[in-house]
C-alpha positions as CSV (number, residue, x, y, z in Angstrom):
1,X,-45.5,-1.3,3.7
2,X,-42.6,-2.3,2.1
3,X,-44.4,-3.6,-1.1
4,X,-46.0,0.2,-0.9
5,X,-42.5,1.9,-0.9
6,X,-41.0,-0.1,-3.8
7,X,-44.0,1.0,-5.9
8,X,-44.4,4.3,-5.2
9,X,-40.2,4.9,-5.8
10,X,-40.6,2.9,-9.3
11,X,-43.5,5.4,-10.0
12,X,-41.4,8.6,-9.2
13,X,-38.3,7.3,-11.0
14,X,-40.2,6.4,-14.1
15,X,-41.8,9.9,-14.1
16,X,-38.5,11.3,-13.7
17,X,-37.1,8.9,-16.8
18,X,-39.2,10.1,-19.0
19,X,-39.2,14.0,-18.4
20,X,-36.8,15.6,-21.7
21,X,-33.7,15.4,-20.6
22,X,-31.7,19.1,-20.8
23,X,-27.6,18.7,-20.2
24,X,-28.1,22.6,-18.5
25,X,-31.4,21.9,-17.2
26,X,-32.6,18.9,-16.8
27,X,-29.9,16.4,-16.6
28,X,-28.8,13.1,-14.2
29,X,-27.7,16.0,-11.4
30,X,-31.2,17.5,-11.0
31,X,-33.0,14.3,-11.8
32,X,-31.2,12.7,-8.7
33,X,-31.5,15.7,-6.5
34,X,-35.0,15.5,-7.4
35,X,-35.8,11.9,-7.0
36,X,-34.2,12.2,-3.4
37,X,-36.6,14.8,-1.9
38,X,-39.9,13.4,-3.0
39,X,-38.6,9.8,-1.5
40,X,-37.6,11.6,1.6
41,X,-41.2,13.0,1.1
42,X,-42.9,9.7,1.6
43,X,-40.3,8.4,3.4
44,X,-38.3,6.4,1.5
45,X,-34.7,6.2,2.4
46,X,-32.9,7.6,-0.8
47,X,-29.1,8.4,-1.5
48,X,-27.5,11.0,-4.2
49,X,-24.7,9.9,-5.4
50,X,-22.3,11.9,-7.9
51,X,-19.0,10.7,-9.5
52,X,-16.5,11.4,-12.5
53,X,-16.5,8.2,-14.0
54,X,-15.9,6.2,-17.2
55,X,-17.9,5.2,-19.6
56,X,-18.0,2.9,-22.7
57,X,-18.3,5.0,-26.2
58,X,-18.2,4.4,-29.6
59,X,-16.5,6.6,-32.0
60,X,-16.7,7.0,-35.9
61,X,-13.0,7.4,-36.4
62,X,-11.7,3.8,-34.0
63,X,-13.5,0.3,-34.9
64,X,-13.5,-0.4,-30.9
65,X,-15.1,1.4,-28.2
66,X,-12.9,3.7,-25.9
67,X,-13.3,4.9,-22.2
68,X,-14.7,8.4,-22.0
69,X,-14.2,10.5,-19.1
70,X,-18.0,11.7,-17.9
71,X,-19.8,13.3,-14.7
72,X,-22.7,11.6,-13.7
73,X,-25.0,11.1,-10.9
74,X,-27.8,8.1,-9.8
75,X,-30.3,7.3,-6.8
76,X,-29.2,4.5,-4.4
77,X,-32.0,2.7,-2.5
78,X,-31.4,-0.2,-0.2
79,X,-28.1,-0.4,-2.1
80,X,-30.0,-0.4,-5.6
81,X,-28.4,2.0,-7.9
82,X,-31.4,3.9,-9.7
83,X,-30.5,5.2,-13.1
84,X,-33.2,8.5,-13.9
85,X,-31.5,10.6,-16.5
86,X,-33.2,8.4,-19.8
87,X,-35.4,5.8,-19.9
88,X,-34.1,2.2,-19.1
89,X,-32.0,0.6,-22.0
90,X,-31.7,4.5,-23.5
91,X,-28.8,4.5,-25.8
92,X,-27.6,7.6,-26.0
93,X,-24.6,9.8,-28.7
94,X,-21.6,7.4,-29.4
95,X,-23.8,4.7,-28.0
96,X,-22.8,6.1,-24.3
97,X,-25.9,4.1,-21.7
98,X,-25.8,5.8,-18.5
99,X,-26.1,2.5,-16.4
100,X,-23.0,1.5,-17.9
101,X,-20.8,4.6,-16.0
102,X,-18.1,2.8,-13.9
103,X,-16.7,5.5,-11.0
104,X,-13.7,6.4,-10.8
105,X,-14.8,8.7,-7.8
106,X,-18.4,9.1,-5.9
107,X,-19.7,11.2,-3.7
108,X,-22.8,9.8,-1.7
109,X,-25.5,12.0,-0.3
């Protein structure tokens, strides 16, 4: 059962990965909120959680990367934090990667 679980959530996050991602739309907020309800669906026991974190970036005008100020939100499963907003290893403007958020505050749902 548990084997069943783990495969069916990897299925509905990688579906979710790789829908366009849309900053009004689309983004880490509705992908969580999403990913939640169809694991409470099928009864997997799934967490939202939001925060205003910080972030590694790169910007054109310093040689190092600086800490940007970002809101963001990921799936938390048996602890496991489940990035869904780009694909795993997505490297996003100012070479921001969404795993890499560190809170500064977070809400869990």
């Amino acid at each position: 059962m548990v084997a069943t679980s783990e495969v069916r959530m990897e299925e509905i996050a990688e579906r979710l990965r790789h829908e366009p991602y849309n900053l009004l739309f689309n983004n880490c907020i509705v992908k969580t909120i999403r990913f939640v309800r169809e694991c409470k669906k099928v009864e997997i026991d799934a967490k939202a959680v939001f925060c205003f974190g910080l972030v590694p970036a790169r910007l054109l005008s310093l040689a190092k990367a600086v800490n940007l100020p970002v809101p963001h939100a990921w799936a938390q499963v048996n602890g496991e934090r489940i990035e869904l907003s780009h694909p795993l290893g997505y490297e996003g403007i100012l070479g921001i990667i969404p795993g890499k958020v560190r809170p500064v505050v977070k809400l869990v749902f």
